[in-house]
Each structure stands twice: as C-alpha cells, then as structure tokens.
BATITI-899414 format. One record per residue (C-alpha): residue number from 1; x, z, y. Coordinates in Angstrom, 1 decimal, padded with zeros to 4 digits, m for minus. Each point is the difference from the previous one (the first is absolute). Layout:
residues N
SITE   nr      c1      c3      c2
SITE  NUM       X       Z       Y
...
END
This chain:
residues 118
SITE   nr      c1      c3      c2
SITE    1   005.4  m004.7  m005.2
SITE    2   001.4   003.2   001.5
SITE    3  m001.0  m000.5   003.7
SITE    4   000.4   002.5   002.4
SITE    5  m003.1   001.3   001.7
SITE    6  m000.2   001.0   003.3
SITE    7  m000.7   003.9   000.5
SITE    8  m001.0   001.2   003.1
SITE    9   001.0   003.3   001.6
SITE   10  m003.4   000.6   001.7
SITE   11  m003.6  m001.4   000.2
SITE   12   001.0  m001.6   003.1
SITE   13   002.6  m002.1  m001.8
SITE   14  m002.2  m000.7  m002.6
SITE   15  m002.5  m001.5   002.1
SITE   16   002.8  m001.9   001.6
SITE   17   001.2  m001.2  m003.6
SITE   18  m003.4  m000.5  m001.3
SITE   19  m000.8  m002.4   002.4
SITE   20   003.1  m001.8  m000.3
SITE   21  m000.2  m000.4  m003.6
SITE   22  m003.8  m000.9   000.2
SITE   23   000.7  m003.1   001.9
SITE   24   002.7  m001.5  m002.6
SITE   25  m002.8   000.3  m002.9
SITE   26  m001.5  m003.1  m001.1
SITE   27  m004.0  m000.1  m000.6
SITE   28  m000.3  m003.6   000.2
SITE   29   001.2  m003.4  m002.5
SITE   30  m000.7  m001.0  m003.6
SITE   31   001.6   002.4  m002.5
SITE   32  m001.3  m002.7  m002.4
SITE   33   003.8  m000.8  m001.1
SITE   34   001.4   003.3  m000.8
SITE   35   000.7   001.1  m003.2
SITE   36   000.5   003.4   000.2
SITE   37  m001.7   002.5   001.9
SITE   38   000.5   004.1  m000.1
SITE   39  m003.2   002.3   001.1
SITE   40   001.3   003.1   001.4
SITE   41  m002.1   003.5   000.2
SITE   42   001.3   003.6   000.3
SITE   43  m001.5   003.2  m000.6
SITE   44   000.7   003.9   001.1
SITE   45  m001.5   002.9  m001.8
SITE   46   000.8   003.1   002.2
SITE   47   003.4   001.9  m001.8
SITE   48   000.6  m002.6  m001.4
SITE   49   002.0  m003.6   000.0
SITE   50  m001.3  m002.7   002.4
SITE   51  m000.1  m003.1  m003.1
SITE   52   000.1  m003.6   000.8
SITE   53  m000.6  m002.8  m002.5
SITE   54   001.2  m003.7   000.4
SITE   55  m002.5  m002.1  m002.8
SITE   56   001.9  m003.8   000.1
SITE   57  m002.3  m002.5  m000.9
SITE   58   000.6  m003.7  m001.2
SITE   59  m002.8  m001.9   002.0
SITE   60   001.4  m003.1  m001.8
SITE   61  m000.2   001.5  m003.6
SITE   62  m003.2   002.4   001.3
SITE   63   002.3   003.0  m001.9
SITE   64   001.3   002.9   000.8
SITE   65   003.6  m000.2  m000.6
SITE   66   001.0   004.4   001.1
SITE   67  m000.7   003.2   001.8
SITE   68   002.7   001.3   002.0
SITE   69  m001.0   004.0   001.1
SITE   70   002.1   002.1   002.3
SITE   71  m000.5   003.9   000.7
SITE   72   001.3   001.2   003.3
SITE   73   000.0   003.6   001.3
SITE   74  m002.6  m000.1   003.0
SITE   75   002.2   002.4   002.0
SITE   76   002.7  m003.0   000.6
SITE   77  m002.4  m002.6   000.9
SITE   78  m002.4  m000.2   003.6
SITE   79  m002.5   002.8   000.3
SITE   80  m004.1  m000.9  m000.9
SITE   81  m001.2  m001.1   003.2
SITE   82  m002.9  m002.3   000.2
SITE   83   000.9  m003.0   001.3
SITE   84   003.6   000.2  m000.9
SITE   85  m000.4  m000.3  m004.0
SITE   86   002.5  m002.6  m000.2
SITE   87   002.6   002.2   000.9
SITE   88  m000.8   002.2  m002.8
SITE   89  m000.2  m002.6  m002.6
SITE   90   001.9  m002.7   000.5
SITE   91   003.5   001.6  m001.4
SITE   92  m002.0   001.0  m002.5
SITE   93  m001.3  m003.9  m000.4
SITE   94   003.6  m001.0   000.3
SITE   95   001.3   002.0  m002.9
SITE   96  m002.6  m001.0  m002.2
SITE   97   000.8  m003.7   000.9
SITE   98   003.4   000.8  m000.5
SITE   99  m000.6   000.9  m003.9
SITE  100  m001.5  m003.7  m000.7
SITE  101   002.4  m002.4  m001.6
SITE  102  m001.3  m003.1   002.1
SITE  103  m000.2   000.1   003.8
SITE  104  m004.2  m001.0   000.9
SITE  105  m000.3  m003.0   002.3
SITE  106  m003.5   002.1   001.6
SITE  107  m000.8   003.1   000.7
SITE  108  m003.3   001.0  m000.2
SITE  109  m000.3   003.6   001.9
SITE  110  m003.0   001.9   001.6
SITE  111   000.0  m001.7   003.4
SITE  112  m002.2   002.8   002.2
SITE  113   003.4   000.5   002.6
SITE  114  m001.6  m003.7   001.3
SITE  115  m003.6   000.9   000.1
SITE  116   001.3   003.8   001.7
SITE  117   003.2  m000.6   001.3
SITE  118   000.2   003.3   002.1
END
C-alpha cells in the first residue's frame, strides 16, 4: 500500500488537513460486495512504541486470512492531541497495512474525526 500521509507542521494545519481529508471519506453505499476488509486500531503505552494492527478479513469466506502489526517510535509521528489522533496513528495504520500480503478493498477505522471534527 505504502501511501504517504499527510503530516502537518502545526495544529493549525492539522485542522486544515483534517477537514480536508474528512470530506473525501465515504460513510455511505453497500459494502455488501467486498471481499476483503482490514480493521485498523493502534495503541501507545507511554515509553514505549505507538503499535498498530491491520486484521484482514474475508467477508466472503467469513475468515480471517492475516495480521499485519507495525511498531513506530512516537517521537516521529504527530504529538497526542485530542482531536487530532489521526495524525498520530495513521503512519502507524499505514505500516501495518503495508505488512499484509493483499491490499483490503475497505477500511474499517474508528471514525470520531466525523463525529468531532475540530
């Protein structure tokens, strides 16, 4: 997959970003014909690595076909900022992605930037 993410400089950027980004997601349509899906979730335990899993999931099968886990240093990623989560986790989301042989067709992430945008 190896996307680039956008990384902002400051939390004015970010909001600028975030709300760009917010208005290209997709909450809407039928997912009923995709085969795989990856569920994304990260987690930080202070000193420590900021971890990310990627869980791909057959929906066709109703299998789980592999785990693809990153570990990224929290020092090169976005500060914790509520509000701004997405900064933090999303390379870390990326590089987990990145570790799965077959590319997911849906994404299933938390979606709180929407509901909280700034």
């Amino acid at each position: 997959m190896n996307t680039a993410f956008p990384m902002p400089e400051d939390y004015r950027e970010a909001g600028r970003l975030q709300r760009q980004l917010a208005a290209q997601v997709v909450v809407n349509g039928d997912p009923g014909n995709v085969r795989l899906l990856a569920a994304l979730d990260a987690s930080h335990k202070r000193g420590g690595n900021l971890v990310a899993a990627a869980v791909l999931w057959d929906c066709r099968q109703n299998r789980l076909c592999e785990i693809g886990l990153a570990h990224v240093d929290p020092d090169t990623v976005f500060p914790y900022v509520p509000g701004y989560l997405s900064f933090r986790e999303a390379p870390a989301y990326l590089a987990a992605l990145d570790q799965l042989s077959q590319k997911p067709e849906l994404l299933l992430v938390d979606g709180q930037g929407i509901a909280h945008p700034d």
